[in-house]
N, C-alpha and C positions, 0 to 999 in steps of 0.2 A: 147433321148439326153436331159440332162439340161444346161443351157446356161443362160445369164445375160441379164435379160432385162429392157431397161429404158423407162418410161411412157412418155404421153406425160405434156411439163412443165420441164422434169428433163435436167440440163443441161451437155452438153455431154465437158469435158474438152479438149478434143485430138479434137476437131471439131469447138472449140468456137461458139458454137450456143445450141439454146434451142429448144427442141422439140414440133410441131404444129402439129395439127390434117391435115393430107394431104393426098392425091391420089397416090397410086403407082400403073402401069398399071393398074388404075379404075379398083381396090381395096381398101376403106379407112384404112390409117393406122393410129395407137392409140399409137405406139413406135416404137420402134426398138430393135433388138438381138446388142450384141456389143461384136467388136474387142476386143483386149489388146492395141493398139492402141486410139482406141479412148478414151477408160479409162486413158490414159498417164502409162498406168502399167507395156507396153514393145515398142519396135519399130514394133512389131510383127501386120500388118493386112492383113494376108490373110487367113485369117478365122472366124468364134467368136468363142465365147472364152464356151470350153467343160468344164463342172464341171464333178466331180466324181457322178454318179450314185448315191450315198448314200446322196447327195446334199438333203437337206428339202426346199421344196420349201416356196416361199413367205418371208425369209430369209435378209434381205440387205446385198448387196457384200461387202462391207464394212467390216460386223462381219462376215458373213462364211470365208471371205480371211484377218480375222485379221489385218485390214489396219488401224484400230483406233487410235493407239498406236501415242501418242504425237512425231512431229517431233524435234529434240534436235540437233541444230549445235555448233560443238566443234572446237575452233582452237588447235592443238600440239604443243607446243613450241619446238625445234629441238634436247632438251634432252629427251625428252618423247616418244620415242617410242615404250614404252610397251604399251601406252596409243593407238597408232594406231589398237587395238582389243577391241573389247565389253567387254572382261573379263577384261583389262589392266583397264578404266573407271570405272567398277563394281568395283575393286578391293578399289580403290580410296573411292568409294563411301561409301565402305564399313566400312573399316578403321574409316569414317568420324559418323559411326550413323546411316548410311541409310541401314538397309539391312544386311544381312549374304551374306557372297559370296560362294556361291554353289560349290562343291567339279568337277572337270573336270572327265567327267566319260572318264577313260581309260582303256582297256581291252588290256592287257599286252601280248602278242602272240607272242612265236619264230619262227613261221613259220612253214609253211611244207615240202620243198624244198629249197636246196640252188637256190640262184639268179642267174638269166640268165644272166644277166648283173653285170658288174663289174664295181669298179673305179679305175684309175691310176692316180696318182698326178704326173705328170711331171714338178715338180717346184722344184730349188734348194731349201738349207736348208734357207737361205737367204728370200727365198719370200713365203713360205710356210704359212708365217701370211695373203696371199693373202687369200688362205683359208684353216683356224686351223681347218676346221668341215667340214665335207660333209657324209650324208648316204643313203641309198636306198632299195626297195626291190621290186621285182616282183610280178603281179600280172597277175594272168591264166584265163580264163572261164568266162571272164566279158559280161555283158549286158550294153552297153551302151546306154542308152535309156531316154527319157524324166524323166524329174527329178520328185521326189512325189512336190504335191501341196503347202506342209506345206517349203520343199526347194526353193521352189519356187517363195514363199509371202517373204518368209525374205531377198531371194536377192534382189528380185523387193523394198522391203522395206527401204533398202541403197541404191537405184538406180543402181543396178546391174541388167544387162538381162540376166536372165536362157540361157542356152547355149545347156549342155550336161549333162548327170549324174556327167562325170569325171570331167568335167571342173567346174561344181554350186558346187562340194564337195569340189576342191582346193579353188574358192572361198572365201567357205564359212567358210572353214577353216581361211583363212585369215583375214577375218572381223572379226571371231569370238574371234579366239587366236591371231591376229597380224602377224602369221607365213605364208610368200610364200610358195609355192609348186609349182613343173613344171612337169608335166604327160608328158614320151614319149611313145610313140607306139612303142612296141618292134621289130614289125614286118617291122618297118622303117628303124629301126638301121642296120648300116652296122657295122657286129662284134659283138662280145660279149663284148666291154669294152669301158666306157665312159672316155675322157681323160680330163683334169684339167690343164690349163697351159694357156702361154700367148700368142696372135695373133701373127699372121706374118705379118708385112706391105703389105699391097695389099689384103687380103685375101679376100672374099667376104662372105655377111652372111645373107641370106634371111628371115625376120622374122614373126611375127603371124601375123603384123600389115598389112603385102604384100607389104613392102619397103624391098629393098637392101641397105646392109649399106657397104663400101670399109672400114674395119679395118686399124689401126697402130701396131708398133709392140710392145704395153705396153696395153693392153687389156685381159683384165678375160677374157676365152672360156672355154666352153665344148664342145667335137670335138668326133666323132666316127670315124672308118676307113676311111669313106668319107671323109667328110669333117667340120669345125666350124655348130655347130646346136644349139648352146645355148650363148648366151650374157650373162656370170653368172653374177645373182641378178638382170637382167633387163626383159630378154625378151626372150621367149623359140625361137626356129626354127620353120618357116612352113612346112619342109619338115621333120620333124619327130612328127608334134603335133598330136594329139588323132583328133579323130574323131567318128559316131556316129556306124562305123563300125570297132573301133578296140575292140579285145578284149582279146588282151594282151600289159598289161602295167607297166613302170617302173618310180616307183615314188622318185623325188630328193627332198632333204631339206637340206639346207647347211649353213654353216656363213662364207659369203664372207667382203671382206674388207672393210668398208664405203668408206674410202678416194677413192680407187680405182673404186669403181660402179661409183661415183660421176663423178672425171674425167675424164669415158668412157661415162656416158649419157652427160656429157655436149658438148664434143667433137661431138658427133652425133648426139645431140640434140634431143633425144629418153627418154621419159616420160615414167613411168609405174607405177601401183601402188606398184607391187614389192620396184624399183628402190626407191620409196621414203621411203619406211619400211627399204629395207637393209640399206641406207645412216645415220638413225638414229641409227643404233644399235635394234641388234638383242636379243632375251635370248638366251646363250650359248649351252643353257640345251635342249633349244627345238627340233634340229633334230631329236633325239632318243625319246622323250616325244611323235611328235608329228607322225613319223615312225606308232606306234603303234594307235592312237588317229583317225589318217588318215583309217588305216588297218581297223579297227572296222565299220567306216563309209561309205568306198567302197564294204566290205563284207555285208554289209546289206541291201543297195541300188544298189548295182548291181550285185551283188552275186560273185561265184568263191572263186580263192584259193590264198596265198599271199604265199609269202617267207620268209626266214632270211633275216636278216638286213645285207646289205653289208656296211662299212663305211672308211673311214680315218680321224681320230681326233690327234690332238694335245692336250697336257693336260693341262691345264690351273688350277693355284694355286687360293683356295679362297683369295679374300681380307680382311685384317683383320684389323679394325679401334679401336683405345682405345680412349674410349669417359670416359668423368668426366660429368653425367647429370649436375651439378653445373654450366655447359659454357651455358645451357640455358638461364638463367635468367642474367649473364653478357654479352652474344650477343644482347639479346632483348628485356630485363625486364618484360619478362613473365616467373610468378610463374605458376611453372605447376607439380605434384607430380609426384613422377617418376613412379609408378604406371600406373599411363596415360602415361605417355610417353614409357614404356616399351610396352604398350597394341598398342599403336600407330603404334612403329615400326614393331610389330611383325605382326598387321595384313595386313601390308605393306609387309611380307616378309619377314624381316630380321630376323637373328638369333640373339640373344644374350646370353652371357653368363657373370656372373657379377663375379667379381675378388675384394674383397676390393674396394669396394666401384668406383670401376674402370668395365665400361662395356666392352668385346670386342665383336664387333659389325660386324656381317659376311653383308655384302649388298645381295640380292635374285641377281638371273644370269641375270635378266632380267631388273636390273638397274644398267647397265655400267656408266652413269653418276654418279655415287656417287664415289667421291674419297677420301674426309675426313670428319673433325669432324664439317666444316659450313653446308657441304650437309646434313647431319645427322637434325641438328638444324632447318635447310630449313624445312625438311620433317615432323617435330613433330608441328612446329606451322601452317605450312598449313593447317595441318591437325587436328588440336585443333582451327583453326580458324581467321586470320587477324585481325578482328573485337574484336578482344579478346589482340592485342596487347595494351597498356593503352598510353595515348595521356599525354605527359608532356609538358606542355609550359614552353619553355626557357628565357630565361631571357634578354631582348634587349640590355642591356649595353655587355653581355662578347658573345651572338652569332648572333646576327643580322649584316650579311654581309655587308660590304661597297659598294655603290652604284657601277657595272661594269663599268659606263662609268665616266669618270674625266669629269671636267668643261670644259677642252678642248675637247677633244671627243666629247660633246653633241654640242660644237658650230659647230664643221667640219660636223655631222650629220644635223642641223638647216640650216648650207648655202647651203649643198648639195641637201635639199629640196626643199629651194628656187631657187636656180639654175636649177634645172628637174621642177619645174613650170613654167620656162620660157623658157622653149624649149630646155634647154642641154641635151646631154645624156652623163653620164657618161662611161671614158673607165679606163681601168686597159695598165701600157703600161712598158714597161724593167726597171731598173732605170739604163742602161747604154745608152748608143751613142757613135759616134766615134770619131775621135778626130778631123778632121775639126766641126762638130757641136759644141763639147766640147770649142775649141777655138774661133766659134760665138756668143756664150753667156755666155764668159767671166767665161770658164773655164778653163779643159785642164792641170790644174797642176798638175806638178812631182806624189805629193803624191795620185790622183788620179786616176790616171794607173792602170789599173789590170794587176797583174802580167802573170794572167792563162786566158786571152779572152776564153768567148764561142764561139766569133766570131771575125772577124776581123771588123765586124760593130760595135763591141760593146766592144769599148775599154778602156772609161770612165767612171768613174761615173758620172751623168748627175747634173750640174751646177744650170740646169732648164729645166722645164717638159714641156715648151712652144714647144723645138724643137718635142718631141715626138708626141706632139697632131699636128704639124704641119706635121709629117711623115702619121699619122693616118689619115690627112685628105687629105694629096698627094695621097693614097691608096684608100680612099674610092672613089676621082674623078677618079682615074683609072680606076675602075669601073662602072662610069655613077651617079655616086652618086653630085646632084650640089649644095644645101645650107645646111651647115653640121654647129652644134654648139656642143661640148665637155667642157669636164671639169674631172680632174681628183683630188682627192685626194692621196697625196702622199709627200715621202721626195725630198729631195735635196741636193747635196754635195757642200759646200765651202771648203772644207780641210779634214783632217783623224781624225781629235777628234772628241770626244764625240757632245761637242755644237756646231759643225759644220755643223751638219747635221739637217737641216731647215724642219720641214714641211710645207708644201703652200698647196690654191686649187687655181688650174691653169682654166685656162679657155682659149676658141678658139672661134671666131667664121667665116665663112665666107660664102660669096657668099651672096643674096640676102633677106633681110629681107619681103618686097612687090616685089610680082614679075611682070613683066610688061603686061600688056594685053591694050587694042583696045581703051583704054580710058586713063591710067597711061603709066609713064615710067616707069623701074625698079628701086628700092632702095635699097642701099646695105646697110651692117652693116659699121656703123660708130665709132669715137670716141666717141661720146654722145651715143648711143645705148651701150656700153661698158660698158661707166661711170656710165650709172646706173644701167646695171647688178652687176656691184660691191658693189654700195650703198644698195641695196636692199637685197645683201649678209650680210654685213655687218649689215644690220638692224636685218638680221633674227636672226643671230650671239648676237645680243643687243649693237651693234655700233650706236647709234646719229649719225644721217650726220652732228649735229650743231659739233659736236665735232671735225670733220675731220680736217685737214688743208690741200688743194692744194698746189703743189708745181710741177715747172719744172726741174724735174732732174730725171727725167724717164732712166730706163738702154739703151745701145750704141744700141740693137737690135732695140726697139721701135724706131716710127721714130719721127724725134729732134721737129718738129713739131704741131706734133700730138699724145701727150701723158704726161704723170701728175705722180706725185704719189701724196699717201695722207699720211698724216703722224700726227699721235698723241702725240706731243711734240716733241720728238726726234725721234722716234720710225716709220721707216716706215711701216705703213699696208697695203700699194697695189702699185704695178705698173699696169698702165694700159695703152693702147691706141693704135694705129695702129700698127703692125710689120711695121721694116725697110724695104723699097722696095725689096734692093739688099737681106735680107734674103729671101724674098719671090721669087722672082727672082730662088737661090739658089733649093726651092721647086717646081719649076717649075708652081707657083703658077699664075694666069692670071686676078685674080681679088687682089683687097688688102684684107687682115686679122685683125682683131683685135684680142686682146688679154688682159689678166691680170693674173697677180700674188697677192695673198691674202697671207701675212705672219700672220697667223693668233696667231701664239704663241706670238710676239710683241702687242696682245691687250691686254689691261691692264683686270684684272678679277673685276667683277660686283663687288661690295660689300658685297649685301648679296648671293655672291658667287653662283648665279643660272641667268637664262635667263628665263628672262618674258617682257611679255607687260606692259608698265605702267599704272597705271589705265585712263583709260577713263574718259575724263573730257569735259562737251559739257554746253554749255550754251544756253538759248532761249532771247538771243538779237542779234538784228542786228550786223552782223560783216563791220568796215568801208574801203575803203582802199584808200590809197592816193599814187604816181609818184612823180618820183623824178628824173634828169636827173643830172649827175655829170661828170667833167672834172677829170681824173687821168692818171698819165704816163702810155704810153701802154704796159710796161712792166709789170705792175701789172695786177697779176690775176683777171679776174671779178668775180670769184667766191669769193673772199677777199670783196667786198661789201657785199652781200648777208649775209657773216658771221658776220662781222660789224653788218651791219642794225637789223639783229635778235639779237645780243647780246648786244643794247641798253636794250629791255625790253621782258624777256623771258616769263613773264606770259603773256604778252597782245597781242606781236607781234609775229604772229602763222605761220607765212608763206613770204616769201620774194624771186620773180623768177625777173631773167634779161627780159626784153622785149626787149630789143634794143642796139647794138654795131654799134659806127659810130665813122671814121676816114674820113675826108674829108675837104671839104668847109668849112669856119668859126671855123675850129678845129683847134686848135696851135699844130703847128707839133711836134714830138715826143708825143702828147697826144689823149687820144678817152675819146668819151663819151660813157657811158652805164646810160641808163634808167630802172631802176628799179620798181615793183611795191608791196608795202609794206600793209599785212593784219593786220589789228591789230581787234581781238576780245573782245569786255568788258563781264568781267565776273559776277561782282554784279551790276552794274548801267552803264546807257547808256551815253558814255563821254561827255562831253561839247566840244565847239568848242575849248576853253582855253586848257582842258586837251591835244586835237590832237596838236594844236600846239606847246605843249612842249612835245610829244613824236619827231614831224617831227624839231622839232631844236637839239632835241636830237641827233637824226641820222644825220643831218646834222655834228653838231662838231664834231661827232665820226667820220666822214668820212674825214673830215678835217684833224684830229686831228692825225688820224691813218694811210691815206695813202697821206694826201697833197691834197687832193681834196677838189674842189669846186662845187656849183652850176651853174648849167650851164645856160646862160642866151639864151632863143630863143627870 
């Protein structure tokens, strides 16, 4: 006996470890004999692995079992399944320069015998395209027996495991030429005739894999007396598959329907490698091709007697395409002589015949994907080469695309950013509601009605996106869900025109910003937490806060209190600030919400029409700051100083926050004081005292001058 053996040092792959000089029942060993298993070459180890007698010793397994050959992975694209065979690739290859593509040896045989076994198509005229092809023929006196060596390396070589003779030749068939095959044991069959038709609901079908599968009644069979034994195009029967004791067999090859295999393996969720060859398209031509192809290969590796060809075909017309080579070089701007290009097609397969300057152009059976004269075009410069197409640059003024997103666009993208850095999550939510919300936020109009509700909830078009995120966030405390912050981009409806229809980004937040533990109390979101999630939108957007203007006329939901908007001349850009009790109330809501609306199409566009940072401007002198407490009606906004005091001197004075609001003692009623603190930075020279006090009288008569305020005397 000869057998494989590894030294020691050589590492065993099926074992992951490397071989040491070691003791076996105190015996030294210097290697080991090896499985097929431990080589990774089958699943197979219960034995090692027997060479033929004629084996030369001293040899590496490697080159006696032809295992060298470079590993090459191919993806198919789902037109190509001619390409799912080693010839389909060569062919390809060939076409391309690489190689002559070897002639298929086929030994052409009528048989000896008619077939034991017959076919019946049981399908009306109607579905009979289920399958136009099917043929077969008997086979007598077989030896079914371990496959020769040289079959054996090549399916191990595609990660296929030797089986049987009958089974490594269907196979191998299939790797080689792309064509399934399903062997039955004739001696299994009940009856002389296989039938062709569709399932009946319930029926049951036990197959190679040793699952039962429960059919519908739109399902490919092949059925005997008994019973369903074949899933056509997917998966043969276990109670009529071959085995290593039959030896008589009856061999099918058919073209069943793509669509139809498709929507039987998905249904059952049954994979095969058949199933993915039939789904692509099969060659027309091949049943009868490969009848004969098969016959040769079973008669020489397991001997015995074959039959005539039993079949049912449908006849199917060539396709015939008028090609002008001249549409080459106006599809793709490759000159290419027709010379090459006839040479191209033809060793692709095709026929061609030339008419005045006009080809008519047959496609080969085995590329159903070709339908006209682009496919044609497809096929000659793949195959002439990509790299070969020539690179023209266009010309920026007449093809260089306009930017996809508009000036508004990129600013709804810049707030949205900013908003998910500080904790939002954005939601997608109806753009309707129903009409009591419609009529809380000040909608609800006639022309707003849907005529056709999807629902009775959803009977408006929504006024404002405030209610939805407030629905969003009743649902998610439903749930257990307790400090939730949203924001949605999206329209809104004031009426049925065109410019009616508003876009905003809305925003929510509620429940607790700091939550309470052993040391703190809790902190919820407030109107200030609000207010400057909006500024900070609006900066990202390329909004100035110096630019904003505060104002109290926030809408009737907000509460009267507790909320602002800000407005750029006329033009409002945000509502903001606590919801109204009673609406919250409404949502069953037990803490207070805040909120804001961003009308972001009301911001005037940057000048040089983009969104940037300004440049960076930093100086290395001391920055000074000086307080300042002033008397004004408490009617006026405090944020109205701050904008004042910055807009005495915008280059020097960088910054200006409230420290202090006081109504009380020594305040004259109807007025407060707010205390201010003012930064001013010098940028070329460090100010003098003279300089600071005519910036602070500055501010002072601006403040005077602009809201009637004074300095306040402590």
């Amino acid at each position: 006996m000869k057998s494989v053996f590894a030294n020691i040092g050589t590492f065993i792959p099926g074992l992951n470890l490397r071989l040491k000089k070691g003791k076996i029942r105190g015996e030294e060993s210097f290697g080991m004999l090896c499985s097929e298993k431990e080589l990774t070459l089958s699943e197979n180890h219960n034995g090692i692995i027997e060479l033929e007698t004629s084996s030369e010793l001293g040899l590496s397994i490697s080159d006696m079992m032809d295992l060298n050959d470079p590993i090459i992975e191919i993806e198919i694209t789902p037109n190509r399944g001619d390409c799912l065979g080693v010839r389909g690739i060569a062919r390809d290859l060939a076409a391309a320069g690489m190689g002559n593509l070897k002639d298929l040896d086929i030994i052409f045989s009528e048989g000896e015998f008619d077939s034991i076994i017959n076919w019946h198509v049981d399908l009306d005229e109607n579905e009979k395209y289920l399958c136009p092809k099917i043929f077969g023929r008997s086979f007598t006196n077989l030896k079914n027996d371990e496959s020769p060596l040289w079959l054996k390396n090549r399916l191990i070589a595609v990660d296929q495991r030797p089986i049987s003779s009958i089974v490594d030749i269907t196979n191998y068939i299939m790797i080689d030429i792309g064509r399934p095959l399903h062997a039955y044991d004739i001696d299994k069959i009940k009856g002389t005739t296989l039938k062709i038709s569709k399932s009946q609901k319930g029926e049951k079908f036990s197959a190679l894999n040793g699952n039962t599968y429960e059919l519908d009644d739109n399902m490919l069979v092949i059925s005997d007396e008994q019973s369903v034994d074949d899933l056509a195009g997917i998966m043969g029967g276990e109670r009529t598959g071959v085995t290593e004791n039959t030896t008589r067999m009856f061999l099918e090859a058919a073209i069943f329907d793509p669509v139809s295999i498709a929507n039987t393996g998905r249904k059952l969720n049954l994979n095969s490698d058949a199933r993915y060859r039939f789904e692509r398209g099969l060659d027309y031509n091949s049943p009868e091709t490969v009848m004969h192809y098969a016959a040769a290969m079973v008669n020489k590796i397991c001997g015995g007697k074959f039959s005539k060809i039993v079949n049912f075909k449908l006849e199917q017309k060539n396709k015939i395409i008028k090609f002008d080579p001249n549409i080459i070089y106006q599809l793709t701007g490759v000159k290419i002589e027709n010379k090459s290009s006839k040479s191209i097609l033809e060793k692709l397969g095709f026929k061609i015949l030339s008419v005045d300057h006009i080809w008519d152009i047959t496609p080969p059976s085995w590329r159903p994907d070709i339908d006209g004269i682009a496919d044609i075009v497809e096929e000659i410069i793949r195959i002439n080469g990509y790299d070969k197409i020539p690179s023209i640059k266009l010309s920026r003024s007449n093809y260089i695309a306009k930017p996809a997103m508009s000036i508004k666009h990129r600013q709804a993208f810049f707030a949205s950013r900013s908003l998910a850095s500080r904790g939002y999550n954005e939601v997608i939510t109806f753009s309707f509601l129903n009409k009591i919300m419609a009529d809380q936020f000040n909608g609800g109009a006639f022309a707003l009605n849907l005529v056709n509700p999807i629902s009775s909830e959803l009977t408006d078009m929504r006024p404002s996106i405030i209610p939805n995120l407030l629905l969003a966030v009743q649902k998610n405390i439903n749930i257990g869900a307790q400090d939730l912050s949203f924001f949605e981009i999206g329209p809104i409806f004031k009426g049925d025109s065109p410019n009616e229809q508003i876009s905003t980004i809305t925003g929510i937040r509620y429940g607790d910003k700091i939550k309470k533990d052993w040391k703190s109390e809790a902190v919820q979101f407030d109107f200030y937490d609000i207010k400057l999630d909006v500024i900070k939108a609006l900066d990202a957007i390329g909004v100035p806060k110096n630019s904003l203007k505060i104002f109290h006329e926030a809408p009737e939901y907000f509460h009267p209190g507790r909320s602002a908007v800000f407005k750029i001349g006329q033009n409002i850009i945000a509502n903001f600030g606590e919801i109204h009790p009673e609406i919250g109330d409404t949502f069953g809501l037990n803490k207070s919400a805040v909120g804001f609306e961003i009308f972001y199409e009301n911001i005037p566009l940057p000048k040089r029409n983009k969104i940037s940072k300004p440049m960076l401007k930093m100086s290395n002198l001391q920055s000074v700051t000086r307080e300042f407490a002033f008397l004004i009606d408490e009617e006026i906004e405090s944020e109205r100083i701050s904008q004042i005091a910055k807009s005495v001197n915008k280059d020097l004075i960088t910054d200006v926050i409230i420290l202090d609001i006081y109504k009380g003692e020594k305040i004259p009623q109807d007025m407060k004081s707010i205390a201010i603190k003012v930064t001013i930075q010098p940028i070329q020279e460090t100010l003098t005292d003279i300089a600071l006090e005519e910036i602070s009288s500055e501010i002072i008569n601006a403040i005077k001058k602009k809201l009637s305020g004074s300095l306040r005397e402590i």
